[in-house]
C-alpha positions in Angstrom: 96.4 139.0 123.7 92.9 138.8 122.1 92.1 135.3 121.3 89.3 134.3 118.8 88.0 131.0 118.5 85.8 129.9 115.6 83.9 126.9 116.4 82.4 125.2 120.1 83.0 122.0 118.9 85.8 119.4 121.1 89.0 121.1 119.0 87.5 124.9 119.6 86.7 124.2 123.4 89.6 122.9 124.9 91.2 125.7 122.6 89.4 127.9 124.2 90.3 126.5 127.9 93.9 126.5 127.6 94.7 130.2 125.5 92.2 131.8 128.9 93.9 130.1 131.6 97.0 131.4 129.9 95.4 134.4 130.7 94.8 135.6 127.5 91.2 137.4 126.2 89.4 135.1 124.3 85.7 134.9 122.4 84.4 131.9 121.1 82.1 132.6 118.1 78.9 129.2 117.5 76.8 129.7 114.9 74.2 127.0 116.7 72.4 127.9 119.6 74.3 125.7 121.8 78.2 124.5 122.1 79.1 120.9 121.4 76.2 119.6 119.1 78.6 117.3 117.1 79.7 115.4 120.0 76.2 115.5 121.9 75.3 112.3 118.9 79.3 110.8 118.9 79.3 107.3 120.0 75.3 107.4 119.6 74.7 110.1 122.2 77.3 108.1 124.7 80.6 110.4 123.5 83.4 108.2 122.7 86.0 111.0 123.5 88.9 108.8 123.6 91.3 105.7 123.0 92.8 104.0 126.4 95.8 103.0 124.0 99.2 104.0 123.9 100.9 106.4 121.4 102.0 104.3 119.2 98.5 102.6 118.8 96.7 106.1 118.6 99.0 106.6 115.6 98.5 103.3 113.8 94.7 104.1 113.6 95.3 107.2 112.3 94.3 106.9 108.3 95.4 110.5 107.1 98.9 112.4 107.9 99.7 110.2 110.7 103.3 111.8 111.0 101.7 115.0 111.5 100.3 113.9 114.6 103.2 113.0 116.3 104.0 116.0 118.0 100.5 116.8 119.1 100.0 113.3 120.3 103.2 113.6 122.2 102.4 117.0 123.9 98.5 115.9 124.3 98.2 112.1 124.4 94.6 109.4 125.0 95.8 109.2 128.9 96.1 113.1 129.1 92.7 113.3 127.3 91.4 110.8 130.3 93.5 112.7 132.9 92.1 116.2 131.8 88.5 115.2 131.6 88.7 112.9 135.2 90.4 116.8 136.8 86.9 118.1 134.9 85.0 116.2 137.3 84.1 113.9 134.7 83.7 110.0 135.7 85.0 107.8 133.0 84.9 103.8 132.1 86.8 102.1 129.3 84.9 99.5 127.3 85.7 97.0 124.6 88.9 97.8 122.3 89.7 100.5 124.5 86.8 102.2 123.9 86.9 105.0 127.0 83.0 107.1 127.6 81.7 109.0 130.3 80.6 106.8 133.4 77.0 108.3 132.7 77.1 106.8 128.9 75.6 110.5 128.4 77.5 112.9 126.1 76.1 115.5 127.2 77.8 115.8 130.5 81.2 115.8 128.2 79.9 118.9 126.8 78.8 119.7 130.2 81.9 119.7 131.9 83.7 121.8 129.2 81.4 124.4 129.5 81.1 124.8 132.8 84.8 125.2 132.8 84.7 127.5 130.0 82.1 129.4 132.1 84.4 129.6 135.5 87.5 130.8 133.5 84.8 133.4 131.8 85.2 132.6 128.3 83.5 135.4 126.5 80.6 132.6 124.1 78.9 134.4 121.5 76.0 131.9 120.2 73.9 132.1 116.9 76.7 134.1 115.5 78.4 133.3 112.3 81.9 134.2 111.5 81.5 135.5 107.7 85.4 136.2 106.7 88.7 136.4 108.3 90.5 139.3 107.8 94.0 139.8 107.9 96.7 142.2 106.4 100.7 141.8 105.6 100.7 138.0 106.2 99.1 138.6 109.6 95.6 137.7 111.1 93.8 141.0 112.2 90.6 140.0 113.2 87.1 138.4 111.8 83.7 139.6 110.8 80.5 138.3 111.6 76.7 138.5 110.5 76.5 141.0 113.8 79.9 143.0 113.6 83.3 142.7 113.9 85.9 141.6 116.0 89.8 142.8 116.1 91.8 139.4 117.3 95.9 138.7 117.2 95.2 135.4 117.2 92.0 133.5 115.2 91.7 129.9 116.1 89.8 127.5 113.2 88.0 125.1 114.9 84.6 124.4 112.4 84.8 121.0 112.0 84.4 119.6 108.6 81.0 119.0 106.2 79.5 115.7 107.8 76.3 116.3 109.8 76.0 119.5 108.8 72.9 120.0 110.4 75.5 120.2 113.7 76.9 123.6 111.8 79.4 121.2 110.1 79.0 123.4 106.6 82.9 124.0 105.6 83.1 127.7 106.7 86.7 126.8 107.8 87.8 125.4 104.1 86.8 128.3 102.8 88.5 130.8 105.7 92.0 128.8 104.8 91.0 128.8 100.8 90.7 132.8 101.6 94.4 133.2 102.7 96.0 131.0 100.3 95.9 127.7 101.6 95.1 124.6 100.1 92.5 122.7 101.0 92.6 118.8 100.2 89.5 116.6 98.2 86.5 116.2 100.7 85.1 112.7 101.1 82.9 111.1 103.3 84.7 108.5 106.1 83.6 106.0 108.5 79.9 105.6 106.8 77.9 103.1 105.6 78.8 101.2 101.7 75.8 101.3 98.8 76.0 97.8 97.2 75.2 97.5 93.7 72.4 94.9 92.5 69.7 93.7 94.6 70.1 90.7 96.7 71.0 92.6 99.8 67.7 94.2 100.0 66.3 90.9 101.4 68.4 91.2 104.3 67.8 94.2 105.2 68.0 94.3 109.1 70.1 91.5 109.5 72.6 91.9 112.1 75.9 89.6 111.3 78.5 88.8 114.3 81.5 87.0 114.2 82.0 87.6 110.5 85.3 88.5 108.7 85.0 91.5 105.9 87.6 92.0 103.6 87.5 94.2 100.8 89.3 94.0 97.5 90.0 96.0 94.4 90.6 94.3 91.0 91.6 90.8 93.3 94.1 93.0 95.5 93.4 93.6 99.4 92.3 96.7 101.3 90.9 95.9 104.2 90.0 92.3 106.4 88.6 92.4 109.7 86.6 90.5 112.3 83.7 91.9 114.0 80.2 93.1 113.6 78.3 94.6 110.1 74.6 94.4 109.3 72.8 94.5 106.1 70.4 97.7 105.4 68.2 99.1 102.9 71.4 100.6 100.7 73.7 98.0 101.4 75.7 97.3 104.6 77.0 99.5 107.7 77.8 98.8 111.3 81.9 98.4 112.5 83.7 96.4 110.6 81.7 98.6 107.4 82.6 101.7 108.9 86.3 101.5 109.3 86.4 99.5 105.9 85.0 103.0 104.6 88.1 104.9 105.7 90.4 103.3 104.0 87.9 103.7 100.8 87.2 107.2 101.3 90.2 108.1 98.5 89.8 105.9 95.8 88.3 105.4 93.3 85.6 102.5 93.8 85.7 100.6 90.6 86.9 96.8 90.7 86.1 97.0 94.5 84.6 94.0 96.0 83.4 93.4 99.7 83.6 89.7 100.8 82.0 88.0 104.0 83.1 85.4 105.6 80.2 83.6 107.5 82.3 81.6 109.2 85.8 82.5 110.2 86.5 80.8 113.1 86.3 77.6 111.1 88.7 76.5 108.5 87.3 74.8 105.2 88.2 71.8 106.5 86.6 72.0 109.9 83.7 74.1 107.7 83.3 70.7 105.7 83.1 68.2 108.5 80.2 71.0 110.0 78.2 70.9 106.9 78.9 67.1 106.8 77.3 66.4 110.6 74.4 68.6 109.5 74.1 66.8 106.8 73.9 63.4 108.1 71.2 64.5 110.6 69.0 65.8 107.6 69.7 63.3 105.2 66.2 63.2 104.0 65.0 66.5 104.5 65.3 69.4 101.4 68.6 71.2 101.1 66.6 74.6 102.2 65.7 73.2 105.0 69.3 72.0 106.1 70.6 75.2 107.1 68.8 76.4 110.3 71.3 75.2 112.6 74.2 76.6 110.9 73.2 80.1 109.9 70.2 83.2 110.7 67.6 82.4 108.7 67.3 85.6 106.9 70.5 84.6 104.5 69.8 81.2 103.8 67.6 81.6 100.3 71.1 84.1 99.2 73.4 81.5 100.0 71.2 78.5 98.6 71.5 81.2 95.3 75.1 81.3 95.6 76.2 77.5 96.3 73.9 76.8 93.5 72.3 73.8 94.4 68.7 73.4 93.4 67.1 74.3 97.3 64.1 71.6 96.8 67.3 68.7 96.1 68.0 65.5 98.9 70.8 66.1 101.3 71.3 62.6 100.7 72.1 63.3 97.2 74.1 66.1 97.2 77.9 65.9 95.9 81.2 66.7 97.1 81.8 69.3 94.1 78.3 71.2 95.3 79.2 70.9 98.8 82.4 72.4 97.9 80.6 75.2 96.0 78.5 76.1 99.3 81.7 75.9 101.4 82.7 79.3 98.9 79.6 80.6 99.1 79.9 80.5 103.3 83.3 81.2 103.5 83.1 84.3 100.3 79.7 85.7 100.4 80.8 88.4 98.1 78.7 91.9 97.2 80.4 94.9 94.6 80.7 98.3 95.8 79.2 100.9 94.0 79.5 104.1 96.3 80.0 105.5 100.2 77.6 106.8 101.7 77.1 110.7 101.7 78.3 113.6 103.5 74.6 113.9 105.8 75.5 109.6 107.0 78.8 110.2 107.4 80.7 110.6 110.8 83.9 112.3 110.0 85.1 114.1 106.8 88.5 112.8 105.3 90.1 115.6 103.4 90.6 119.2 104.7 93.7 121.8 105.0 96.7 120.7 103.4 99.1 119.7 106.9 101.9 120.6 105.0 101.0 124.5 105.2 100.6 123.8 109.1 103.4 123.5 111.7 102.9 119.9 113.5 104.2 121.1 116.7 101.9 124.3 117.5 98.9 123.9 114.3 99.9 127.3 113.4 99.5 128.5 109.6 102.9 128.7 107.9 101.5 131.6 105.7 99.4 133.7 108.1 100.7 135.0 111.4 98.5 134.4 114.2 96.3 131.6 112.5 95.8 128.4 113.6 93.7 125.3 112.1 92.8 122.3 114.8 89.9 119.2 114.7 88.5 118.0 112.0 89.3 121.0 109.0 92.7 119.6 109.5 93.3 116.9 106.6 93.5 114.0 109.5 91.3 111.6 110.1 90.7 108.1 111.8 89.3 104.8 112.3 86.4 104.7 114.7 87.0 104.2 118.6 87.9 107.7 119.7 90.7 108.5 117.6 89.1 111.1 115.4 88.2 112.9 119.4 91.8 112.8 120.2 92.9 114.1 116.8 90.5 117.1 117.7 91.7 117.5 121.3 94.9 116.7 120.8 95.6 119.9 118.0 93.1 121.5 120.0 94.7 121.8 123.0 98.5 122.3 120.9 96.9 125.4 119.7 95.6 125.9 123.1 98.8 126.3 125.1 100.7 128.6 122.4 101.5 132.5 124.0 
């Protein structure tokens, strides 16, 4: 059986791995000069390759065709992921939210360990090469051709990762391979990225690192997302976690009438929020409502939310009302901003969109109109929150495709 793999990324790897120890003849084809340069800057050069969670967890963070992951989740699951890497020689650690990384916090001994395996089971790698066009005849895969020749294969494995970063090799080839052959490839869109804000007060805090805060985000008054965590401000708007796995669940629509909403102050309730402001208050009673705030929040915000509570900033604590201390409880507790776009395809860390899952079988990620064919990772229209489920979605098909004879 002659096995081609398109793609050294996590999916085409472990691909790789499995169809040779089945003892099968298999080439992979990289069009970069090295395998792995999408995961060597996952997790910011750390590599988070998985989720310590359980199934049912790994599927509820799964924004895209969850159901079609169900059966590759099952046969490849987060604790086989860990399991398979650890026999690797791979030392692991699990962090915050289940976050697991190599011991090292290096990704490039993830990438190392693959291909040194991939080297001992003498995995035929064929670098700077492009795959060009699949061919394939009566409904059945025949082979592929390349910028240096071609190669005769009964089985061609898809593994080219999708058109974020594409400076990794991350172009599309693989849409247009499936596109070739009659399958349908879904809207592309950009997915766990940072949000452009419209207007211009966020440009002041650019920098600005928030913790603690609740984001929720809203479209025409109805809820998308809300979420406690981390975000910070930048010179287009806002990123960091809580922004990032807002953006996934934005990816899809369309962005009009959609609001984000921070919540300065979440562990409080308005009541407790109130009786805050009102201590403060009492200490500064003859100091300048600008001056008020330094205890209560980083200085960097105070002049927007003095803008937003609407109280004139040079006015007497002593004289300030209920009603406008009521009005800066809203602007603490609703710090509001509207959305005007994602971020694109060059920020973004996964693409959401790719081969229609319906044209795939679940169980083996073989095409359901070419023999022999087989779509895994990130070209697959499935994608995830952050933490390492978008990883296991690639290993996870990857290694489904990986054990079929």
């Amino acid at each position: 059986m002659r096995v081609i793999v398109i793609g050294g990324g996590a999916s085409g790897m472990i691909s790789a791995i499995m169809q040779k120890s089945l003892g099968f003849e298999v080439t992979m084809i990289e069009r970069n000069e090295k395998l792995g340069k999408k995961l060597y800057i996952t997790g910011k050069g750390r590599c988070n390759l998985t989720n310590d969670c359980s199934k049912e967890e790994f599927l509820q963070n799964v924004v895209s065709n969850p159901k079609f992951m169900l059966s590759s989740i099952n046969t490849f699951s987060p604790s086989d992921t860990m399991s398979f890497f650890e026999e690797l020689g791979l030392k692991l650690k699990v962090e915050r939210g289940n976050r697991v990384f190599p011991l090292s916090d290096k990704s490039s001994d993830v990438i190392k360990a693959l291909q040194t395996r991939l080297e001992k089971l003498s995995v035929d790698i064929k670098l700077n090469e492009t795959v060009l066009s699949i061919k394939t005849e009566n409904g059945k895969i025949l082979g592929v051709v390349t910028d240096k020749g071609e190669y005769l294969a009964d089985k061609v494995i898809v593994a080219t990762g999708g058109i974020t970063y594409p400076s990794t090799g991350s172009r599309g080839d693989g849409y247009e391979f499936a596109r070739s052959v009659g399958h349908t490839v879904t809207d592309l869109y950009p997915s766990l990225c940072g949000l452009n804000l419209k207007g211009e007060e966020y440009k002041a805090l650019q920098g600005l690192t928030l913790k603690n805060v609740k984001l929720t985000a809203t479209q025409n008054g109805k809820e998308i997302y809300s979420e406690q965590g981390e975000m910070l401000f930048t010179h287009y708007g806002i990123s960091g976690p809580l922004v990032l796995t807002c953006s996934a669940l934005l990816a899809r629509r369309n962005l009009s009438g959609v609001t984000v909403s921070i919540d300065l102050k979440p562990a409080l309730s308005d009541k407790q929020l109130d009786d805050r402001i009102l201590r403060d208050f009492s200490l500064n009673k003859n100091k300048e409502f600008k001056n008020s705030l330094d205890a209560l929040l980083p200085k960097a915000i105070i002049p927007l939310v003095i803008k937003r509570a609407k109280i004139p900033e040079y006015k007497k604590i002593s004289i300030i009302t209920a009603k406008e201390r009521e009005s800066l409880l809203t602007a603490l507790k609703s710090l509001s901003f509207d959305v005007l776009s994602l971020r694109g395809v060059n920020e973004a860390v996964i693409t959401s969109g790719g081969v229609s899952v319906k044209e795939i079988n679940p169980k083996t990620m073989e095409s359901k109109l070419i023999d022999g064919l087989y779509f895994v990772g990130e070209v697959l229209d499935v994608d995830a929150f952050t933490g390492g489920f978008n990883l296991q979605i690639a290993f996870s098909t990857g290694y489904s495709a990986g054990i079929q004879e």
